[in-house]
N, C-alpha and C positions, 0 to 999 in steps of 0.2 A: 636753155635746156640742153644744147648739143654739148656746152661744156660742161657742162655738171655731168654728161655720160662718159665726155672726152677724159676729163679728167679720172670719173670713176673707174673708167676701162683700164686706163694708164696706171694710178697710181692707189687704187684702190677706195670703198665707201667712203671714208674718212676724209680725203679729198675732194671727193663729190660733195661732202656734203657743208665743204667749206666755200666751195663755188655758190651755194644755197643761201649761204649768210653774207653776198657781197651787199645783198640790196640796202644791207640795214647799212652799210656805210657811204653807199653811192646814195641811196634816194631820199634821205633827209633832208639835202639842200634843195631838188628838187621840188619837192612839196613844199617847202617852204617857200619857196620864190614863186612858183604859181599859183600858191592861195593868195602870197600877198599882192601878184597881178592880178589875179579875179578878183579879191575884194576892190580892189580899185577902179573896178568896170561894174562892180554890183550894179551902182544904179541904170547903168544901159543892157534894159533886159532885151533887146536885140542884137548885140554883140555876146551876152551869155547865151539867148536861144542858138545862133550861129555856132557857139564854139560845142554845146551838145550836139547840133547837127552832126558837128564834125567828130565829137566822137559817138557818136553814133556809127557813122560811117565806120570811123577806124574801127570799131567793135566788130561789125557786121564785115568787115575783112578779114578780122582774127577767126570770125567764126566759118568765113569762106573758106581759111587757108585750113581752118581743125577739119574740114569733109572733106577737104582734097588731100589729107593725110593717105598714103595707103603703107606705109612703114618708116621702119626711121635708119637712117644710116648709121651703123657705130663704128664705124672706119678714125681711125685716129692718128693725130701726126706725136711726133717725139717730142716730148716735153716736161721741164723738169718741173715739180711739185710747187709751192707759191701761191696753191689754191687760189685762196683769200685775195691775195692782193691781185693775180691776175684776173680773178673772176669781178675787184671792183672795177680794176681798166675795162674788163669788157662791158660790164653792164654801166661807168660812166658812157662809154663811146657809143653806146646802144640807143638807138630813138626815140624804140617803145617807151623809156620809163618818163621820157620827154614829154611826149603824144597824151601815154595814157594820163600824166598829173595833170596836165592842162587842159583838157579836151575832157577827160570823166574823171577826176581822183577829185582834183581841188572844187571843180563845182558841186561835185556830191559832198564834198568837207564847207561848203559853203551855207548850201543847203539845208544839210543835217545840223550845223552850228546854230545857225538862227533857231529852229527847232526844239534842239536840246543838243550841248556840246559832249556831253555823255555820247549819243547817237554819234559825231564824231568819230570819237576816240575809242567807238565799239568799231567803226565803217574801218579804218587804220588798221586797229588790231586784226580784226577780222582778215582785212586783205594780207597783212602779213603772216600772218600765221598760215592761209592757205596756199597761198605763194610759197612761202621755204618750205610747208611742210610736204608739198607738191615736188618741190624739189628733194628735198632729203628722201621722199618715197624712191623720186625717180632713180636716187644715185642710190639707194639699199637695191632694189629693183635690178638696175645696172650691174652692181657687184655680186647679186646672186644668181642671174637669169638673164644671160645676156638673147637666149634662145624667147622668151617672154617678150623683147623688145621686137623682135623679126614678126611676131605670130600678129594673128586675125587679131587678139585681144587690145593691142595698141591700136587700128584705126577703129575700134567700135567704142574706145574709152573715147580718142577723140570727136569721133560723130555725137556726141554723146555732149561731148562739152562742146562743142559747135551749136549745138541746140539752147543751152543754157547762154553760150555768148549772142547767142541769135534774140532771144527773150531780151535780153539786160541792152541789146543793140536798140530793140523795141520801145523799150523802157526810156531810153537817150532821146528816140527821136521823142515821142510825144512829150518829152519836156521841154525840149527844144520848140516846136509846134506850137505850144502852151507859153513862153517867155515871147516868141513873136505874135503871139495873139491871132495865131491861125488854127488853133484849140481849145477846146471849154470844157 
């Protein structure tokens, strides 16, 4: 997110919102490589309860770090335009998108496959769409308002989705709970 403003700040929306579209080039192979490690742990549902634990946990951090927002820094260093491809270096070299497929993306694409692989390929869409369109807000947002980024209205949007990460953290553990047979 700090590049997508970084960039926005620097070289205007249009770059911003090219940082927006790294993920569809970085996190393909991710999701790919960790559904095809979770399916191959399917049958040990205590290594899949374990690994919801864990994202559970990483959730309920993301949602600790959204309350302890109290503004956002748009301070920015000199740098030439490249959106795209610097914004894939950054989001390859980045952990989250590591964490979040393996710990909750691929097990929920695991899950909703068995199910109905439609629900899948809704769970994907879905996140992507609110992901970039999260960011392309944030980098229109950036290029029009940088006064909007300083104000009250940014740490009440993130308490706000600290709450919704807090729930969906909820949601982790009791499945997690539920795969180790410590819930019914």
């Amino acid at each position: 997110m700090t590049f997508v403003i970084s960039q926005t700040l620097k070289h205007g929306i249009r770059e911003g919102i090219k940082v927006a579209f790294a993920p569809f080039i970085t996190d393909v192979p991710i999701i790919l490589i960790a559904t095809f490690l979770l399916t191959r742990l399917a049958g040990f549902q205590v290594i899949l309860g374990l690994i919801s634990l864990a994202g559970g946990l990483f959730v309920l951090y993301l949602a600790y770090e959204s309350f302890r927002t109290r503004g956002l820094d748009t301070s920015v260093q000199d740098a030439e335009p490249r959106s795209l491809s610097k914004g894939a270096i950054v989001n390859a070299l980045n952990p989250h998108p590591y964490l979040f497929w393996l710990s909750v993306g691929a097990p929920m694409i695991i899950k909703t496959w068995a199910v109905n692989p439609l629900t899948s390929v809704a769970f994907v869409t879905g996140f992507y769409v609110c992901l970039t369109g999260s960011k392309v807000c944030l980098a229109v947002v950036a290029g029009k308002s940088r006064q909007l980024l300083m104000g009250r209205a940014y740490g009440y949007l993130m308490r706000v989705l600290g709450v919704l990460l807090a729930i969906f953290a909820f949601l982790l553990f009791r499945d997690g709970l539920g795969l180790l047979g410590l819930l019914r």
